[in-house]
VOVEX-562299 format. One record per residue: residue in one letter; y, x, z of N, C-alpha, C, O in turn. Coordinates in steps of 0.001 Angstrom, whole numbers, plus 524288, in hexadecimal, padded with zeros to 5 digits. Layout:
<rs>
AYXZYXZYXZYXZ
...
</rs>
This chain:
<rs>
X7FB608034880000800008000080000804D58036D800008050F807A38024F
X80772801FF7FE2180F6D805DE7FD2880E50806318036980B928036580633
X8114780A678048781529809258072B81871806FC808EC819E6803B7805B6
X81B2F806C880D26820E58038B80E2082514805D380F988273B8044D8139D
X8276680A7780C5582A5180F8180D378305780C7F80F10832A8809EE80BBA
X8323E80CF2813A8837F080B6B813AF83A9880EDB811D4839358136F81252
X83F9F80D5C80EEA84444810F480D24846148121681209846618101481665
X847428165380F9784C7E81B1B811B684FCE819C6814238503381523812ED
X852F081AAC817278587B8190C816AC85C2781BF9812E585C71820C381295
X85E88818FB810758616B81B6A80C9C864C181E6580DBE8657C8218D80A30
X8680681F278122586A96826E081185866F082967811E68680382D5980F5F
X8616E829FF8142285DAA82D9F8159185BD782F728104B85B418341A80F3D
X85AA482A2780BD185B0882C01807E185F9282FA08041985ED88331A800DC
X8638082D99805B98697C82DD1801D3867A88359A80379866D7838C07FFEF
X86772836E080893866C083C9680BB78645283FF680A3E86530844AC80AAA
X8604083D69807EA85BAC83E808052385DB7841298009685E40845EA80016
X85EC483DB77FD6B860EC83FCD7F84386462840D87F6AB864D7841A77F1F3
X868D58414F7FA8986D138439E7FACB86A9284BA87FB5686B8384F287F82C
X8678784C008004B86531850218012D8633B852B67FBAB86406857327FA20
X8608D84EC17F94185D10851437F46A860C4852157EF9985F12853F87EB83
X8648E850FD7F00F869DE8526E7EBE186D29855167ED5A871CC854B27EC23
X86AE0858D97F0C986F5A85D367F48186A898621F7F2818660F863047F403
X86DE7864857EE8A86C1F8692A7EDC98695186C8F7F403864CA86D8F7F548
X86DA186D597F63686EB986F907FAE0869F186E3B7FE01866A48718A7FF25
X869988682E7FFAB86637866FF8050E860E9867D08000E85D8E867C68037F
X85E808684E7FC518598786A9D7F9CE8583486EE47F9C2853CA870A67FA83
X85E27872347F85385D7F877F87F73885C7787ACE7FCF0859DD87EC57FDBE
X85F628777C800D485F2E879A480685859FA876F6808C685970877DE80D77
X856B48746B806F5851628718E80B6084DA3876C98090584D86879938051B
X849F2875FE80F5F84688878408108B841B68771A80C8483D228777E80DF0
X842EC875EE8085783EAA872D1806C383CD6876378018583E37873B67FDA7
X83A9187A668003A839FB87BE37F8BC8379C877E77F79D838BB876C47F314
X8350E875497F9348335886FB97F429836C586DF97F27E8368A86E797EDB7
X83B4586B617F41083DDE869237F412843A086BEF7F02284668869E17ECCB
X84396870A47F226847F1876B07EE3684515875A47E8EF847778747C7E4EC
X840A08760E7E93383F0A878AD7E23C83C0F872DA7E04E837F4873097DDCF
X83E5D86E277E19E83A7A868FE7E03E83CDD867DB7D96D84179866B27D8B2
X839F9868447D61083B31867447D05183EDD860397CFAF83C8385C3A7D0F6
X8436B860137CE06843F685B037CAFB84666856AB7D136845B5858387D5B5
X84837853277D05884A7384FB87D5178487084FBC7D93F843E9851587D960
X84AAA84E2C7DDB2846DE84DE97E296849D5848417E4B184E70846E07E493
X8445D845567E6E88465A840687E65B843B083F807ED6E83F77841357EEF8
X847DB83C337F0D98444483B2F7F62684184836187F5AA843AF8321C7F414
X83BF08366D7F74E837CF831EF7F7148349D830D07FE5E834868331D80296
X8334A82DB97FCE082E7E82B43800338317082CCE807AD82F8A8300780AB3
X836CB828F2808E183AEC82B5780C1F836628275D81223835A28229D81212
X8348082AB1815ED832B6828698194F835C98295E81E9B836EA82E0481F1E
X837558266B82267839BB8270D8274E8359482A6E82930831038290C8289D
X836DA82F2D82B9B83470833CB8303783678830468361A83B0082FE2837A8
X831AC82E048389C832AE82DDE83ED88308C831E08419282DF3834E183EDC
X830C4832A88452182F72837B38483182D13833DE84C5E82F3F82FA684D24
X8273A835B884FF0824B88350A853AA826348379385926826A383C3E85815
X82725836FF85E2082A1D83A478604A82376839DE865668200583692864BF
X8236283D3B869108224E83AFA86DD181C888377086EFC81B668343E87266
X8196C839C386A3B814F0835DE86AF48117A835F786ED280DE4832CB86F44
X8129183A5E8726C80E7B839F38769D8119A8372687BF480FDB836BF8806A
X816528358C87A168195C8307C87D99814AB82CE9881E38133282E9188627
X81389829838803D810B8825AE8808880EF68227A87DB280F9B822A0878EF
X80B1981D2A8814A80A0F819C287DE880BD38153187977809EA811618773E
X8116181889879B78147781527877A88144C8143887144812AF8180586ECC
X815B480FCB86E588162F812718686681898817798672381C0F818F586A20
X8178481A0D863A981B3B81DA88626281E6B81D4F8610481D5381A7985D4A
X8247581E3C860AB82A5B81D0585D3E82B3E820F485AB4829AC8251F85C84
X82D24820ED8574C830478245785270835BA82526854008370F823E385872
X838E58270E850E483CF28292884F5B83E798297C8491083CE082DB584769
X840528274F846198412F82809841928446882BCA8417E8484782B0B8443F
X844298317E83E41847A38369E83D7984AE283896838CB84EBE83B56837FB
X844E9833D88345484842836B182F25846BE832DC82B548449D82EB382C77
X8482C834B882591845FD830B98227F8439D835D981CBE8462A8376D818FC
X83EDF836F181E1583DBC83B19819BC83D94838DA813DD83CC683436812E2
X83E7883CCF8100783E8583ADD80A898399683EAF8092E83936842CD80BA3
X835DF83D6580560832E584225803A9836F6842667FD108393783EDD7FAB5
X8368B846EA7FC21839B0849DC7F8718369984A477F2058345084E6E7F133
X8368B847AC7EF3B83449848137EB39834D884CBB7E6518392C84E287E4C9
X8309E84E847E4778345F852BC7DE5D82F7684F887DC0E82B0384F877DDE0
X8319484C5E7D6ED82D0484AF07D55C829AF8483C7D9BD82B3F847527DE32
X823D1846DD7D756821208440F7DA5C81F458458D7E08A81D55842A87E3DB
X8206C84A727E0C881ECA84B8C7E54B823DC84D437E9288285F84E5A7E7E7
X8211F84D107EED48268384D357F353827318532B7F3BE82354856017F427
X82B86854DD7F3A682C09859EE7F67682DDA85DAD7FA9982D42862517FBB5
X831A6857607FD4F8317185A81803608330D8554D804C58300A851B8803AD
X837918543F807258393184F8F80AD383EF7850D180D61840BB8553E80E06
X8419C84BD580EBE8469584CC280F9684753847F6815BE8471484328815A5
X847CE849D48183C848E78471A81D7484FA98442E81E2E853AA846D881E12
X84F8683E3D81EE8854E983D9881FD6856C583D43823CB852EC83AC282537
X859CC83D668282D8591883C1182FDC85DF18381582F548613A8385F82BD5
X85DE58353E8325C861388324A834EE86427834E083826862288376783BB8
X86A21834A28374E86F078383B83B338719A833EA83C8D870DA82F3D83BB9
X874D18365883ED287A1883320841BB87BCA8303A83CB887CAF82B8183C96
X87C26833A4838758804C8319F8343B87BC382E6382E9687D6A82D3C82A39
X876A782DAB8304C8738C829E782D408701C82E2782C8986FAD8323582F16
X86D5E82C518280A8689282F7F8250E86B0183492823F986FB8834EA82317
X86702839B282407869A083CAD821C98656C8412B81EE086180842478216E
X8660C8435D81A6C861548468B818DA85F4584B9281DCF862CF84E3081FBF
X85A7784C7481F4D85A1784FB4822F685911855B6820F485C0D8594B82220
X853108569881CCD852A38590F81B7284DC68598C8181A849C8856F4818C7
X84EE585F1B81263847DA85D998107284450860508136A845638627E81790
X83F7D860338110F83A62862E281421837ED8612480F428389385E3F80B79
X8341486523811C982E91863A380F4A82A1A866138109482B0786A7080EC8
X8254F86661812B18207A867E88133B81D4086328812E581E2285EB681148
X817BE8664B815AB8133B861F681434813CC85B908160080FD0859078151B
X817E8858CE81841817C08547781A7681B4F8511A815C481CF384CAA8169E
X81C3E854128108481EAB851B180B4F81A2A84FAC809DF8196F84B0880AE8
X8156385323806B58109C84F8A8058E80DC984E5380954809CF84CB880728
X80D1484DF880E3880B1A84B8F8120A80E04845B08118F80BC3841DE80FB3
X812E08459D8135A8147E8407681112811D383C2080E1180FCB8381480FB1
X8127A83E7A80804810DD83E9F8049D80CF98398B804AC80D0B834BF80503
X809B283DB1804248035E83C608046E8012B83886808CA7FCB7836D68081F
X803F58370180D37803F783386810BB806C682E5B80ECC8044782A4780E45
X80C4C82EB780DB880D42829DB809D78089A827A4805A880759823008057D
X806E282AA9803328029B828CC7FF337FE6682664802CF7FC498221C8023A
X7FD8782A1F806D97F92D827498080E7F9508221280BB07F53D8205F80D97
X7FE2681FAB80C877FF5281DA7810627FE38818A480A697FB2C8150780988
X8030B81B7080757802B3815828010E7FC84813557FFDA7FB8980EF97FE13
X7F9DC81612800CB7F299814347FEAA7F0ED81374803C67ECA28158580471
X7F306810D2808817F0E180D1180CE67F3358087E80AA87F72A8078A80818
X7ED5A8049F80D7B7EEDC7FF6480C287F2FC7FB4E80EE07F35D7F68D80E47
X7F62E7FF1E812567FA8E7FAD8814FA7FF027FE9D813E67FF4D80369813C6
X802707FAA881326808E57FC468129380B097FE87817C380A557FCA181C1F
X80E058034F8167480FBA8078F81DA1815B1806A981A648170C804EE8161D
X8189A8092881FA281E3C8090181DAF81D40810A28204C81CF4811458250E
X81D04813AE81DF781D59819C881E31822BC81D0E81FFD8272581DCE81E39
X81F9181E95824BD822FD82230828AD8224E827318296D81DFA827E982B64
X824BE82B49828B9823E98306382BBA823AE82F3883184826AD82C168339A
X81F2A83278834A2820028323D83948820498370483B4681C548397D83A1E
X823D7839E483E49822CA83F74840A3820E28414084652822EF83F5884A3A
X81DED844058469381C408449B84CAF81BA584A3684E348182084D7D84E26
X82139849E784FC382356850EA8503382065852388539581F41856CA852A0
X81DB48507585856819158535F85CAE81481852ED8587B811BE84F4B85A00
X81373853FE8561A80DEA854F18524680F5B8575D84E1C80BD58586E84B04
X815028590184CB58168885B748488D813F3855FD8429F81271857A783E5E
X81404852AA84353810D884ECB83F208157484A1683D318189C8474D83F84
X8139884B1A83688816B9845D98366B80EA6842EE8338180A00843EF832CC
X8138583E99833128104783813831C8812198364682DEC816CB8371682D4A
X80EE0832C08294F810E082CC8829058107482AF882B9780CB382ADF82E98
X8153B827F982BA2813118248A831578137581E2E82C4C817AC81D5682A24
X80E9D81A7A82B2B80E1D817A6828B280D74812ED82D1A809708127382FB3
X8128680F1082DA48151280ABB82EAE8148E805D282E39817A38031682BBE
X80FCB803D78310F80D4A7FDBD82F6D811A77FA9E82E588113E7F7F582A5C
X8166B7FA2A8314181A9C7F740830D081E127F96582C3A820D27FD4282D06
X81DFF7F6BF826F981F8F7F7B48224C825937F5C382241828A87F72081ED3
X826E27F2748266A82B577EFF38262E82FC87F30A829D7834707F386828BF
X82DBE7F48782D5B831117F7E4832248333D7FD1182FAD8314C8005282CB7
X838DD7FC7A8327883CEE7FF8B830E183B56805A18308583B7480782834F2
X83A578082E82DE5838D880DBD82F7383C26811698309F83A3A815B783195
X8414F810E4830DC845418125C8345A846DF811118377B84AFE812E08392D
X843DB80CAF83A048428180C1A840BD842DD812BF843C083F25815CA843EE
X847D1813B2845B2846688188A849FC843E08198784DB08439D81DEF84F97
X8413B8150E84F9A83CC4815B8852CE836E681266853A2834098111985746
X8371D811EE84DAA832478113684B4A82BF0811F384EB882B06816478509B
X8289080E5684F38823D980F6F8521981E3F8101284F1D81BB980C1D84E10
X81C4D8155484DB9817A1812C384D81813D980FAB84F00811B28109E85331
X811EC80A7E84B5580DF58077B84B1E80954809C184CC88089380E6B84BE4
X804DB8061384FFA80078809C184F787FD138098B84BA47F90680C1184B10
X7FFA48053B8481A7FB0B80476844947FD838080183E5F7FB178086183A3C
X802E380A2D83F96805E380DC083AF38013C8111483AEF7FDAB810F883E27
X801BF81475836658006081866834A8802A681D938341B806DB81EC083219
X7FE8D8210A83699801538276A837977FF8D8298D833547FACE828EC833C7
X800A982CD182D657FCE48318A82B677FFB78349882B7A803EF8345A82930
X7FD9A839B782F1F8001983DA38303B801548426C82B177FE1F844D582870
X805A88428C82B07806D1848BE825A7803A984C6B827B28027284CE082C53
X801E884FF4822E57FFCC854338236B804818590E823818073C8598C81F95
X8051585B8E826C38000B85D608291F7FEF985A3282F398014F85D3A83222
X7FE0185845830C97FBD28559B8355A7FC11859B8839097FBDC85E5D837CD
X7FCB78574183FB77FAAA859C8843DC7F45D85A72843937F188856A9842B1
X7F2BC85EAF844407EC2085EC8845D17EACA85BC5849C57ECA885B0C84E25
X7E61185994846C37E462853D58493F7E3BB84D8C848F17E0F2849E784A63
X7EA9284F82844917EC2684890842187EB6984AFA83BA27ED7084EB083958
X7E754846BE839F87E7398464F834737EAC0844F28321E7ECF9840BD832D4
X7EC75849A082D847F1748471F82A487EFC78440B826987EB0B8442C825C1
X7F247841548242C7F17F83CD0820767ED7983A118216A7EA80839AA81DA8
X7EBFA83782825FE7E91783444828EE7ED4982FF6829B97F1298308782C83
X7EC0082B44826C07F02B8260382C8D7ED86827CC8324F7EA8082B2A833ED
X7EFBA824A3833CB7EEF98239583A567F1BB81F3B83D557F67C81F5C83E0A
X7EEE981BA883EF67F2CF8184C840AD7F47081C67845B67F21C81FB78484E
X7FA90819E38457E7FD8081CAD84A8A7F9DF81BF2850257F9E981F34853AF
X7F6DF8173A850367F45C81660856697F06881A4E856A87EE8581B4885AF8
X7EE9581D20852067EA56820AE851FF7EC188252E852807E997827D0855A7
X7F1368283084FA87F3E682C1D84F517F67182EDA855217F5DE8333F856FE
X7F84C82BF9856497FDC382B5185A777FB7282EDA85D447FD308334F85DBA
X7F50582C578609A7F08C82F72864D27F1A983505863247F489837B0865ED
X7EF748372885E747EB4783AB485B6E7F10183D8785D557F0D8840698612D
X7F6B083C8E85A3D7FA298402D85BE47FC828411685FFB7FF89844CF86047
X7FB7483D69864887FBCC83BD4869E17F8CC8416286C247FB408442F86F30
X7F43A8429986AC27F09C8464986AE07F20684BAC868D97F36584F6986B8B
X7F18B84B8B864447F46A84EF2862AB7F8828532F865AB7F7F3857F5865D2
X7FC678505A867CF7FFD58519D8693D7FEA98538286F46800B8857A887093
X7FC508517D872177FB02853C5876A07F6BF8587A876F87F5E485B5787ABC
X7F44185878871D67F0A985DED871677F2EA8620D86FBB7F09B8662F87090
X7F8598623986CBA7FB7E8680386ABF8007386656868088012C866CA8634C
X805578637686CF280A1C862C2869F680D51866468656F80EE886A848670B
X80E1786566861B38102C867C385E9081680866238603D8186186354863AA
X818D08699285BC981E8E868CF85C8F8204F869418574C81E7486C6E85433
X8255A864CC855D28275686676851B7827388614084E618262585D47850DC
X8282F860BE8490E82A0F85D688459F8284C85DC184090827F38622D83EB4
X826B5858CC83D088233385932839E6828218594C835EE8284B85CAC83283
X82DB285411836AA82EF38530B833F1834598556E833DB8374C8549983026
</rs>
């Protein structure tokens, strides 16, 4: 079934491609995919990044944080890095490019999310104590995904990007009620530190 991709907000976009028509913010990103990419570069497939904070909290649901609104970066058919937009004082604003393995990790998780038989509304999820991001795939197709403090469902869907924490299968769904434990665990056997996204 499609997807149920919500739009952007439009300065996050306008930021976007304002960024990608600035000699400057291309010639200056960290990114050579992105320096030596042949022919237009166009931003696609724009998903809200929430961030996971605190999961060994309690029994409580978990809450989010909405942080950004990523674009994956197209040359031609394929992505070649990604462009982050943040929310400031003064609205949307372009953050910055990147690119490593969590461009076709992406990727390849959108696809596989399109050939399940129920409609998700598709989220980045980040979980800076595991160094891990997620789809995070969204039974509720209708709910705002720039909700800032957004909850995972237990019946949503986790598939973790590769490269995964050891232990959690990447490109595995997972419902969150199954996941949550495993990284609940996780985390009390060898905290990591640090940020995926």
């Amino acid at each position: 079934m499609p997807l149920s991709i919500p739009p952007a907000p439009a300065p996050a976009l306008r930021s976007v491609l304002a960024a990608l028509d600035s000699p400057t913010a291309v010639r200056e990103a960290r990114t050579p995919a992105l320096r030596s990419a042949q022919g237009p570069l166009a931003p696609d497939s724009a998903l809200p990044v929430h961030v996971l904070d605190g999961i060994l909290a309690s029994d409580e649901s978990p809450r989010t944080r909405l942080t950004s609104w990523r674009f994956l970066i197209r040359s031609g058919e394929r992505a070649v890095a990604a462009a982050d937009a943040k929310l400031t004082a003064d609205g949307w604003t372009f953050s910055h490019f990147f690119e490593g393995p969590y461009i076709a990790a992406t990727e390849n998780a959108l696809r596989q999310a399109e050939a399940m038989n129920k409609s998700y509304q598709p989220r980045l999820l980040s979980v800076p104590q595991l160094y891990m991001m997620t789809l995070w795939l969204h039974a509720d197709t209708g709910s705002d995904a720039s909700d800032p403090g957004s909850t995972p469902a237990p019946t949503d869907l986790l598939v973790p990007l590769a490269p995964a924490p050891p232990g959690i299968a990447a490109h595995r769904p997972h419902r969150v009620s199954e996941l949550l434990p495993v990284m609940t665990l996780r985390l009390k056997q060898s905290p990591l530190l640090g940020s995926p996204a």
